[in-house]
C-alpha positions as CSV (number, residue, x, y, z in Angstrom):
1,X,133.3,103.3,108.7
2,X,132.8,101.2,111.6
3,X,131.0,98.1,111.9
4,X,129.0,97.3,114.7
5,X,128.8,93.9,115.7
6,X,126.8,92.2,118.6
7,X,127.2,89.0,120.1
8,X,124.9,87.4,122.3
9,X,126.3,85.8,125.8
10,X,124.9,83.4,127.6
11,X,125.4,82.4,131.4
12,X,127.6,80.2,132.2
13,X,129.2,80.6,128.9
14,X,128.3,77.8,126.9
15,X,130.8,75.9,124.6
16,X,128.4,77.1,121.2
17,X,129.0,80.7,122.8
18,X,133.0,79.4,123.5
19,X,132.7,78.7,119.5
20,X,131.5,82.3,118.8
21,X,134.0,84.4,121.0
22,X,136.7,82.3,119.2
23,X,135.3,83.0,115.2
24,X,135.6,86.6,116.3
25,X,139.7,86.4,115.0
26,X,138.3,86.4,111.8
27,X,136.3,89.7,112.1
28,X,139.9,90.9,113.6
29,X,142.1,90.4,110.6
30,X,139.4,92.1,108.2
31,X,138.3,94.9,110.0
32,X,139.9,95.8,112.6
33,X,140.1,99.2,113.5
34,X,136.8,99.3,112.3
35,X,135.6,96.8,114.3
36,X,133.2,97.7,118.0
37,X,131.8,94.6,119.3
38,X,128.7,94.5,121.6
39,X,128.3,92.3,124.2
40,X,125.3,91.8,125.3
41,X,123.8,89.1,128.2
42,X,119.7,88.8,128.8
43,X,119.2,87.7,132.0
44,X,115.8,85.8,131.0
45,X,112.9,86.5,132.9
46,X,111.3,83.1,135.0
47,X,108.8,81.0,132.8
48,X,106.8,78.8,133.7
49,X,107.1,75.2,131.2
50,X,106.8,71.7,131.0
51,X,107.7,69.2,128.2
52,X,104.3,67.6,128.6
53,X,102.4,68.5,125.2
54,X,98.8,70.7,125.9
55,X,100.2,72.0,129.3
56,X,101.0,75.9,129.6
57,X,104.5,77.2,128.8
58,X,104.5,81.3,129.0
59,X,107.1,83.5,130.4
60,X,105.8,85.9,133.6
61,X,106.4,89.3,134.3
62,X,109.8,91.0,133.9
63,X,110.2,92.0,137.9
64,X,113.8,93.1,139.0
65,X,117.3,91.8,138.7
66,X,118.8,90.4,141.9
67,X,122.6,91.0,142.9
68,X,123.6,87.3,141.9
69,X,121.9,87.6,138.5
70,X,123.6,90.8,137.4
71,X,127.2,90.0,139.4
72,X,126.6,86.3,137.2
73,X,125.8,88.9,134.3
74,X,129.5,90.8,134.6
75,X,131.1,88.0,135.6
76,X,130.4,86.3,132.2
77,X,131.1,89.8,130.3
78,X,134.0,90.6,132.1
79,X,135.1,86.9,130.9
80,X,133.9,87.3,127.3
81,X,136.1,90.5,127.0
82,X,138.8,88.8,128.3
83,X,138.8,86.3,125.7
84,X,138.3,88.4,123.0
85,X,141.3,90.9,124.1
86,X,143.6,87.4,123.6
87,X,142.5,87.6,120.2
88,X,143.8,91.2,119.6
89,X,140.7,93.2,120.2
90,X,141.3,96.2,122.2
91,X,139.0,96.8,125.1
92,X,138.0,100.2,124.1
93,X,136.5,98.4,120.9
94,X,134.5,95.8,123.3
95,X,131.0,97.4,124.7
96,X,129.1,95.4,127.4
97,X,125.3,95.6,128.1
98,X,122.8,93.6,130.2
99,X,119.1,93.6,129.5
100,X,116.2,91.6,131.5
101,X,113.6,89.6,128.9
102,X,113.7,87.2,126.8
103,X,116.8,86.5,125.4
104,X,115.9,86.3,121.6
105,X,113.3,89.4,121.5
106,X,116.6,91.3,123.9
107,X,118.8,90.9,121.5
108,X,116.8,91.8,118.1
109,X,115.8,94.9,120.2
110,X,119.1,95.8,121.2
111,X,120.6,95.2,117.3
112,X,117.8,97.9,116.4
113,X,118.5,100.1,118.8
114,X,122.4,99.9,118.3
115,X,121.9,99.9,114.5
116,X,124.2,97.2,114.2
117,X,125.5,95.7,110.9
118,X,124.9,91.9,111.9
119,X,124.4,89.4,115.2
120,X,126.5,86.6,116.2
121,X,125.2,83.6,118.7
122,X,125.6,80.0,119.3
123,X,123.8,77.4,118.8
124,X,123.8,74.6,120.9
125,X,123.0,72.7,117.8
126,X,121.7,68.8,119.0
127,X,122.6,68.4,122.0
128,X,120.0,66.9,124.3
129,X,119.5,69.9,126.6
130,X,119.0,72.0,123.2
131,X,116.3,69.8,121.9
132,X,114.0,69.7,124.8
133,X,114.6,73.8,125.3
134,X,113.4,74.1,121.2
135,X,110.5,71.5,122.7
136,X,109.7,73.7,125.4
137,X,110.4,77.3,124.1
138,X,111.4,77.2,120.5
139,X,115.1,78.0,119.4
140,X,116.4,81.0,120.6
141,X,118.6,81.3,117.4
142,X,115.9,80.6,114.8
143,X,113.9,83.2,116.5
144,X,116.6,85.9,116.4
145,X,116.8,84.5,112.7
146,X,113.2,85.2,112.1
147,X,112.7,88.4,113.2
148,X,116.2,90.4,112.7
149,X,116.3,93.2,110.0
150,X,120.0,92.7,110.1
151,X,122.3,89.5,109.1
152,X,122.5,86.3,111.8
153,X,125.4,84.3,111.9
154,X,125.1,81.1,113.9
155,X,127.8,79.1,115.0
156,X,127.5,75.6,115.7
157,X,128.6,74.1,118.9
158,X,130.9,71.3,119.6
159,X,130.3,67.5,118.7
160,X,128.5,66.1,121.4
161,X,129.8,63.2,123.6
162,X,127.6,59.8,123.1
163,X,126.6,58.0,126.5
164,X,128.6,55.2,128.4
165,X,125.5,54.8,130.7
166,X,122.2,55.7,129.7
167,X,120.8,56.2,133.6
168,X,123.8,58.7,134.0
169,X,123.2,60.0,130.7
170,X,119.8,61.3,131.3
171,X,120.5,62.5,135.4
172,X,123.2,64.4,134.3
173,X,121.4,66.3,131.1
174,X,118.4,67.2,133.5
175,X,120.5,68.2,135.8
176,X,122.1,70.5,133.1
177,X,118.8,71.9,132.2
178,X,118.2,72.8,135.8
179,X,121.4,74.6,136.4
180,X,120.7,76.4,133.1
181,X,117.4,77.3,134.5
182,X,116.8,78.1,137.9
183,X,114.2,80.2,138.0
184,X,111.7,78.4,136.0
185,X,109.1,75.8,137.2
186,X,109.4,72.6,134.9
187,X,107.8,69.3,134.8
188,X,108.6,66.3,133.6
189,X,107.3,63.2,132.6
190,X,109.1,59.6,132.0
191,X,108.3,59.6,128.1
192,X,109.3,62.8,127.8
193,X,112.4,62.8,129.1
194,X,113.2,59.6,127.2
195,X,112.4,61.5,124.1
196,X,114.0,64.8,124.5
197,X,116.9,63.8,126.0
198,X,118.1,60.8,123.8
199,X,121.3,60.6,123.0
200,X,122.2,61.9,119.8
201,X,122.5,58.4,118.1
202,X,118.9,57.8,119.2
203,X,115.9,59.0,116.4
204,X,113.3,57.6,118.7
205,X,113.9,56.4,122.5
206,X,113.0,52.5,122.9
207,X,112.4,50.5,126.2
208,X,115.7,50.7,127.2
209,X,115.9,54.2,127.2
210,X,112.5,54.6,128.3
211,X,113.0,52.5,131.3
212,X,116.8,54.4,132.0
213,X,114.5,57.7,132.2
214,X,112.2,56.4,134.5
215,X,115.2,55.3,136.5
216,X,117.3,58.6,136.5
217,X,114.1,60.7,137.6
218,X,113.7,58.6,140.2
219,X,117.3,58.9,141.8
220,X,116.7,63.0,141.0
221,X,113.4,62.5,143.3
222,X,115.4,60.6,145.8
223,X,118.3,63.0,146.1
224,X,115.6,65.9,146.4
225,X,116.5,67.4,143.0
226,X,112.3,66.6,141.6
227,X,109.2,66.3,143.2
228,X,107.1,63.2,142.7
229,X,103.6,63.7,141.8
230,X,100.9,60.9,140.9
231,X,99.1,62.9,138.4
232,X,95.6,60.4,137.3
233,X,98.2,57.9,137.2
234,X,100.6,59.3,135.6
235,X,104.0,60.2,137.3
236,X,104.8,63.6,136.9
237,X,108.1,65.2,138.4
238,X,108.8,68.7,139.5
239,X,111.7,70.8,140.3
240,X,109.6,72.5,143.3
């Protein structure tokens, strides 16, 4: 009897999905010819968010799926297969799917709908662009966890790298969270920044790392990257 596996892809592929493609060997050496693997990538649907506690985070209307989201969307399947053919898996086991949603409620629906035996994702674990997406819009794996009728595996990502500069650190892991999400409209604040994105040594952000927030919004704002907005005196800064 076959077992039905899916695994949930993210775009770009992520080193906690990197992790999960490469578990997959064990899956290989127990079940093999019994094994069909589902691919599937969400291509999430825009949202609007900010960090900034009491402001409105919601997801809008599914609309349509342009050419460079689904040709991102194969690229990143087409990839995934690739990697899992290296570990032995042959392609007529591998399925591929892209939905439109959000990614967590995607791929619960697609399990059901596949009446699969179990779901496999990454987690992104600690890193600081994972803690202020749970901030924003909750875990997508603890979600998937909460609401699946089937078994979740998680796998963990990498260890994290700890900061040499704490300006650079925080430009570069907004700048991450931008890439990763291009669509949606976020805002920032100084504090906020300071506290989601601390390093992963860091319980609480001090001055220092308060003040090396402030600092790498500001070259984002000067590069063209954010928006500045005096908000009743409060600096606020957009990715409009």
């Amino acid at each position: 009897m076959n077992k039905h596996i899916l695994l949930g892809i993210d775009a770009p592929i992520s080193p906690a999905t990197q992790q999960a493609l490469r578990s997959m060997s064990e899956f290989v050496e127990q079940l093999a010819p019994q094994l069909h693997l589902i691919l599937l990538h969400v291509i999430p649907v825009p949202s609007i968010s900010s960090p900034a506690l009491g402001m409105y985070v919601g997801y809008l209307q599914p609309t349509f799926v342009t050419s460079e989201q689904r040709s991102l969307a194969e690229d990143v399947l087409r990839n995934a297969r690739t990697e899992l053919q290296k570990q032995g898996i042959p392609s007529g086991q591998i399925e591929t799917l892209i939905r439109l949603g959000v990614p967590a409620d995607q791929i619960v629906k697609v399990a059901r709908e596949l009446h699969v035996d179990f779901i496999v994702v990454g987690s992104r674990g600690n890193s600081t662009v994972q803690k202020i997406r749970r901030f924003i819009a909750g875990s997508t794996s603890r979600r998937i966890l909460q609401i699946a009728s089937c078994p979740v595996m998680i796998v963990n990502s990498p260890q994290s790298r700890q900061p040499a500069d704490l300006v650079t650190w925080y430009e570069e892991s907004i700048t991450h969270y931008l890439q990763e999400h291009t669509s949606d409209l976020t805002v920032f604040t100084p504090l906020e920044v300071a506290q989601m994105f601390a390093p992963p040594s860091k319980k609480a952000p001090g001055r220092k790392e308060k003040a090396a927030a402030i600092l790498a919004l500001e070259q984002l704002a000067r590069s063209g990257v954010l928006c500045r907005h005096d908000v009743k005196g409060e600096m606020r800064y957009v990715n409009d």
